[in-house]
C-alpha positions as MATLAB code, in Angstrom:
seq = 'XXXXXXXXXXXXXXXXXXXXXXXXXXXXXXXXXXXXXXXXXXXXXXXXXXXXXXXXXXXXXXXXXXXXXXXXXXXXXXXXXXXXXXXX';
ca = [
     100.821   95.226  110.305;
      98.004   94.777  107.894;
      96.840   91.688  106.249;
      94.677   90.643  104.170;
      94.074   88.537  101.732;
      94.410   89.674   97.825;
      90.866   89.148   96.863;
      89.879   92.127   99.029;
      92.067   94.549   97.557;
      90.472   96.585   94.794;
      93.196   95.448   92.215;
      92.870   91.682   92.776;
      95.118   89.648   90.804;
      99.056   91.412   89.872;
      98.448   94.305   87.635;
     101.508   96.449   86.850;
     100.761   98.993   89.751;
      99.281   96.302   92.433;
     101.653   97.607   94.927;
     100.500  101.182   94.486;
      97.093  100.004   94.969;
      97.559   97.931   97.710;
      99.072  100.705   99.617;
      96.875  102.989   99.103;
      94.155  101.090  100.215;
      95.532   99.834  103.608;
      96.188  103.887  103.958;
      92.791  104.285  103.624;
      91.867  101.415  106.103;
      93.825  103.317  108.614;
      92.923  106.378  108.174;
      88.858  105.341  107.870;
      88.447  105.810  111.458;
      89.280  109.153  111.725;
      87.123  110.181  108.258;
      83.974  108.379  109.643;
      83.941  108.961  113.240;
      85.665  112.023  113.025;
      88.408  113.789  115.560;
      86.283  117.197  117.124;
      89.234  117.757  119.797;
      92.878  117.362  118.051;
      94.120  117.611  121.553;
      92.166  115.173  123.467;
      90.753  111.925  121.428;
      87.677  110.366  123.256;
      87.110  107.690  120.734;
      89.937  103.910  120.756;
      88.422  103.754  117.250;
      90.722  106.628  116.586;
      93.840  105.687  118.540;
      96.357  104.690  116.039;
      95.288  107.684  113.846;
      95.432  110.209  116.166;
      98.949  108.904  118.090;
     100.792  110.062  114.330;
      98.115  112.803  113.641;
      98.622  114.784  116.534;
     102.351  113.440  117.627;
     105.487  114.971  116.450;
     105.789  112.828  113.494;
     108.350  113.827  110.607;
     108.898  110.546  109.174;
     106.689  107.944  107.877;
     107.465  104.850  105.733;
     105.609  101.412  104.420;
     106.669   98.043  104.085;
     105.079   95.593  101.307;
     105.639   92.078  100.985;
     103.564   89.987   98.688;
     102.873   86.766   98.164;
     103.178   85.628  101.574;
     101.513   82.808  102.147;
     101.903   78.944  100.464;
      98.901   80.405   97.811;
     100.598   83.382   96.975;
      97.411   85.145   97.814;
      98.212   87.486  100.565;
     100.156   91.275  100.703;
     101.263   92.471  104.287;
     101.777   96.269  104.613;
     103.798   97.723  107.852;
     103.799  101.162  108.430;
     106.153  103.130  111.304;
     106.197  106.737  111.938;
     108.852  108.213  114.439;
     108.027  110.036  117.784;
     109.923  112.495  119.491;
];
């Protein structure tokens, strides 16, 4: 699970398409590892930066799915995202 407070986000506040935005920002989060450190070998990993990318990247995945909840938090200032993929 990702949190983080709403200030972070890009789209701080509620626009109409916060939740778009907020997703597609902790998708980038997770998948910053992997675009900055890079993954040379997609059959052996070397780096634990990139472990949570490369268990779906190079797993059998065929599903993915988020969660979103906001407001979650007595100042109604926090989103948590939870992403699952399958493995076979």
């Amino acid at each position: 699970m990702l949190r983080l407070p709403t200030a972070r986000f890009p789209a701080a506040g509620n626009p109409p398409n916060a939740k778009n935005t907020h997703v597609e920002f902790a998708m980038g989060i997770w998948a910053s590892p992997q675009r900055y450190y890079g993954l040379k070998n997609v059959s052996d990993y070397d780096n634990n930066r990139l472990y949570t990318f490369a268990n779906m990247a190079n797993g059998k995945t065929l599903r993915f799915a988020c969660g979103y909840k906001s407001g979650c938090n007595p100042q109604n200032n926090e989103v948590h995202i939870s992403c699952i993929y399958n493995l076979i």
